[in-house]
C-alpha positions in Angstrom: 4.3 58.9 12.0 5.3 59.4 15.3 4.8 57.3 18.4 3.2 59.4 21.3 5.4 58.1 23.9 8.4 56.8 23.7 9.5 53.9 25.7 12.3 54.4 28.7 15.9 53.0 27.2 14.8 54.2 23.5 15.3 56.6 20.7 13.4 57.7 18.2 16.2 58.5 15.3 14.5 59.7 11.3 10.8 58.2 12.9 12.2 54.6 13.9 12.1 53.3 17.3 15.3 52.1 18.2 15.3 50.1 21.5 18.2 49.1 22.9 18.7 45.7 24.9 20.0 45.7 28.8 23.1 44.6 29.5 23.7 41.3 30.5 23.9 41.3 34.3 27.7 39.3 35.1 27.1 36.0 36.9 28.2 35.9 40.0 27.9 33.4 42.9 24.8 34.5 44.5 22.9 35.0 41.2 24.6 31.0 40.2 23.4 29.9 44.0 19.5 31.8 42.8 19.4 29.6 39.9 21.0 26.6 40.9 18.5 26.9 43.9 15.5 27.6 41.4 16.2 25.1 39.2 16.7 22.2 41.5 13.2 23.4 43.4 11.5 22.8 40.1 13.2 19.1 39.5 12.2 18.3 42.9 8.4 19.3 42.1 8.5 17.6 38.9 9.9 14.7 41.0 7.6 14.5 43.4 4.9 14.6 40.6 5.9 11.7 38.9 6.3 9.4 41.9 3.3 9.9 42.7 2.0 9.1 39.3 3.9 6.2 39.3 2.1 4.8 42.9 -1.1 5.8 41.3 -0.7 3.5 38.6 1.3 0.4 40.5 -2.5 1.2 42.9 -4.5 0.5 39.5 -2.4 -2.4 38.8 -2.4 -4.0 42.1 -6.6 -3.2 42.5 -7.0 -5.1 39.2 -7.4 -9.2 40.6 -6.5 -12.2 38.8 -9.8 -14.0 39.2 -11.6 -11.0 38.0 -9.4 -11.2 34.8 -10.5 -14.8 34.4 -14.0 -14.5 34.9 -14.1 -12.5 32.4 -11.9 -14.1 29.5 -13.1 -16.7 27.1 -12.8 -20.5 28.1 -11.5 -23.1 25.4 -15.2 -24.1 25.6 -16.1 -21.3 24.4 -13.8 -20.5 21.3 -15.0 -24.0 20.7 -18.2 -23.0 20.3 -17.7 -19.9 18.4 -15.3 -21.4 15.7 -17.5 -24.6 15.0 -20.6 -21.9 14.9 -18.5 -20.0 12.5 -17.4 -23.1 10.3 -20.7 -24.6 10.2 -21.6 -22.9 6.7 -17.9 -23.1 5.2 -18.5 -27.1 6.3 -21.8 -27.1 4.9 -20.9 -25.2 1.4 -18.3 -27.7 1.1 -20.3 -31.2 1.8 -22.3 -29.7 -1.1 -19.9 -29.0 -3.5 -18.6 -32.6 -2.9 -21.6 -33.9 -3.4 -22.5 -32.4 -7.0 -19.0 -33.5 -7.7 -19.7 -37.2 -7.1 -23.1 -37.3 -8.5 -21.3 -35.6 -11.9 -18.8 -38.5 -11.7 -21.0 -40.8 -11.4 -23.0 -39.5 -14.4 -20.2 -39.0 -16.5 -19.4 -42.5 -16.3 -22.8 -43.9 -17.0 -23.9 -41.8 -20.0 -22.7 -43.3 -22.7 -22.9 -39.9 -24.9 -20.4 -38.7 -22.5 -17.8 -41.7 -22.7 -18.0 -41.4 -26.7 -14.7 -41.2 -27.7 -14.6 -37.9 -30.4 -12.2 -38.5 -33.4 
């Protein structure tokens, strides 16, 4: 199968395209200079960008007040509250518990099928 045109710089040899690269042009000072020029164009712009992030977010910072910070943050008061609200039934779970322990002590020791000694 045969291409209907055939690019400039290739050959068509047994139906393959066969392109061939350019040359490599030979650096010289100007084309150095072009680059050099290019390159350090760019690293200014990327520069330039990223100071200017940077004041953006030292503005963020600096708009962000202390006492607004505090007004909204938790007071010892306050995790006071919310722990003993949390312990209350752990507390209350437990004051049971201790008290079916004593009464079963104190049962224990007063039923005299329960002090029997088993040979």
């Amino acid at each position: 199968m045969r291409p209907k045109r055939v690019p400039l710089g290739s050959t068509l040899r047994r139906g393959i395209l066969i392109t061939k690269k350019p040359r490599a042009q030979p650096a010289t000072l100007d084309s150095l200079a072009k680059l050099i020029k290019k390159t350090s164009a760019s690293a200014d712009k990327n520069f330039t960008a990223l100071a200017q992030e940077i004041a953006d977010i030292k503005g963020d910072i600096g708009a962000i007040k202390v006492a607004d910070i505090k007004s909204t943050m938790a007071t010892k008061a306050d995790v006071h509250a919310i722990v003993r609200g949390e312990l209350a039934p752990i507390r209350a779970e437990l004051n049971r518990s201790a008290t079916t322990s004593t009464v079963s002590r104190r049962n224990s020791r007063t039923s005299p099928a329960l002090r029997k000694e088993i040979d």
